[in-house]
N, C-alpha and C positions, 0 to 999 in steps of 0.2 A: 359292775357286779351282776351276777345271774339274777333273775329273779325267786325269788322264796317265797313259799304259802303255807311253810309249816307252821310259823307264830300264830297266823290267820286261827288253824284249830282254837286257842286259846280266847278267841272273842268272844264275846255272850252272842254276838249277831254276825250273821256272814252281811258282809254288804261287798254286792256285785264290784260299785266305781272303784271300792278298793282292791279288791283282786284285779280291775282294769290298770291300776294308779301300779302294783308291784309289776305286770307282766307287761306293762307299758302297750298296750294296745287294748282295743275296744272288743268289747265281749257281747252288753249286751246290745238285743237290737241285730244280731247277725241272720244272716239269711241262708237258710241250707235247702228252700228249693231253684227250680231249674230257671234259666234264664231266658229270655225270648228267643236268643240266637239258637242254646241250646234243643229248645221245642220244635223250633221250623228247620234245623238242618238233620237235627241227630233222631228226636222221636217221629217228628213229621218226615222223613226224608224222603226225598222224589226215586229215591231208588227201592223201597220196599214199599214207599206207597208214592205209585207211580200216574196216577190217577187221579184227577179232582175226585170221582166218588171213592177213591181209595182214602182220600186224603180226610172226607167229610166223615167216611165211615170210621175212622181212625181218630179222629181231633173226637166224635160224641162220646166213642169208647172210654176217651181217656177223662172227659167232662165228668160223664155218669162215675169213671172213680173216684174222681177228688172230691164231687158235693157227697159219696158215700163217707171217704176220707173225711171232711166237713163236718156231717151229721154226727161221726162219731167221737169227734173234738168237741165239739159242742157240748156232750152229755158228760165226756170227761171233765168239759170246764166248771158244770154245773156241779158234777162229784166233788170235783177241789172244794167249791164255796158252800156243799151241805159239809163237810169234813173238816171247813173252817168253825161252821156254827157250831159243829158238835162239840167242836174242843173248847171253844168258847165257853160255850154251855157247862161241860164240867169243871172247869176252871171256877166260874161261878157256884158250882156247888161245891167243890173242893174248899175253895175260902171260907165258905159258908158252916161247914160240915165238921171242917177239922180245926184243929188247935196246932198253932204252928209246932213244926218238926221238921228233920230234914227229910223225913218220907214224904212230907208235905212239899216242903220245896220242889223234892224231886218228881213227884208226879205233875207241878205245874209246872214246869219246867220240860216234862216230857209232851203236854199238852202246847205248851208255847212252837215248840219247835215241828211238832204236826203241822201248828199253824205256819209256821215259816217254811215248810217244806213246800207243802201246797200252795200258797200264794206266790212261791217261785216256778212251781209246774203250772200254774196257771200265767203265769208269763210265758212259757216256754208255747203253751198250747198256743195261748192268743200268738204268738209269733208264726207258729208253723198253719195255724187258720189263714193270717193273712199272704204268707208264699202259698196257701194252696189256691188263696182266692186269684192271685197273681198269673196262676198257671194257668186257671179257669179260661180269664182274661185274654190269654194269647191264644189258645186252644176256641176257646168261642168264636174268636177274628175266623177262623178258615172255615168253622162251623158255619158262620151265617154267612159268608161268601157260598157254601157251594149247598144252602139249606132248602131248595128248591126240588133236591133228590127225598126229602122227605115226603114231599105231596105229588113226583112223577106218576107216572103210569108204569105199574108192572112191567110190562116187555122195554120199559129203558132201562126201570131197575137194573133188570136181568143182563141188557145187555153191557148196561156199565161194570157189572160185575165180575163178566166174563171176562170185556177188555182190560180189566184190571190184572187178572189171572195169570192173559196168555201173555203181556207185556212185563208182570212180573216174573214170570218162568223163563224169561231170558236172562234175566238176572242171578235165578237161584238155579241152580244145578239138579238142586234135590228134588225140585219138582219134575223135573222127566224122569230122573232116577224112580221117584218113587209112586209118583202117578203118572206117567207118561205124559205128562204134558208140558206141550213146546208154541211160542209165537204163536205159530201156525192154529192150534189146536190139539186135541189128543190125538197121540199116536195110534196106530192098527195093534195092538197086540197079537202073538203068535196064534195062541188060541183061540180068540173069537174068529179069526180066518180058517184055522186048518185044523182047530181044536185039538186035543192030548198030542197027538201021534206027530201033527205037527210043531207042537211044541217042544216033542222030543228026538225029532230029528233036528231043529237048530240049536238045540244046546247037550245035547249027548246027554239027557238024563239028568243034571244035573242044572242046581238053579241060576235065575237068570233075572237079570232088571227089565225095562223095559228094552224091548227091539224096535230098531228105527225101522219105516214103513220099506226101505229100501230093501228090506231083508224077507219079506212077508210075501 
């Protein structure tokens, strides 16, 4: 038999194990961030960052997002549990205040399930805190291997940076197209050689990418 969750509507309480128990598989507890292989082949990868200081500048980048991501899970988790107490709270004055009715009901009942919303977003947060914290975790590994470029001297900095450049522009196309640069280093452009006139004698006037040095 398929599984079905439209009876479910009919609960006073959603309970997760039973929407597990109809779909025959496991819900909660699942993990939707990335996985170590995924981080060191696909985010980290040697072909766009081809570099140890490629790799180091890239692993802190992606650090500094997730404890941003982190920080702001945190104050979402704190929101859920003041949005618990609130409801709480009027619940307790509801009881207090009014004389049963089903207007009564109904508002504690709309108060009830505030509560139940939020205590389920607050699973979902703590779940997605700990895949970020996971990510942190593998992303740090490359960080504190090549964390030695944080305290260099300027002129390595630099020239780690460049090495990363010219070894990545063999890879991407776009960067000669679009800044001239190649392996080697940047290319001659028309103009800084021969300035306008030469510019528009190798391309008849009209526009041009970069020119290889062999044209110049």
């Amino acid at each position: 038999m398929e599984p079905t969750l439209l009876d479910l509507l009919n609960k006073n309480k959603l309970d997760i194990s039973e929407l597990e128990k109809r779909l025959d598989m496991k819900i909660d507890g699942l993990t939707f961030g990335m996985t170590s292989f995924q981080i060191n082949h696909f985010v980290l990868n040697k072909q766009e960052f081809p570099t140890p200081y490629a790799q180091f500048i890239q692993a802190r980048l992606e650090i500094h997002t997730r404890v941003n991501t982190f920080i702001d899970l945190y104050y979402q988790y704190r929101e859920c549990l003041a949005k618990i107490l609130l409801s709480e709270g009027r619940m307790e004055k509801i009881e207090k205040e009014e004389t049963y009715s089903k207007i009564k009901e109904a508002r504690l009942e709309l108060q009830n399930i505030e509560i139940e919303k939020n205590r389920l977003r607050m699973a979902s947060i703590k779940s997605q805190a700990e895949d970020k914290m996971r990510e942190i975790q593998v992303f740090y590994r490359t960080y504190k291997e090549h964390v030695h470029f944080e305290t260099d001297p300027p002129e390595e900095i630099q020239a780690a940076e460049e090495e990363y450049w010219k070894i990545k522009s063999g890879y991407y196309p776009e960067l000669r197209d679009r800044y001239g640069l190649v392996p080697s280093g940047f290319l001659t452009l028309p103009h800084e050689k021969g300035g306008l006139e030469k510019l528009i004698e190798l391309t008849g006037g009209n526009n041009v990418k970069t020119i290889d040095k062999s044209r110049t």
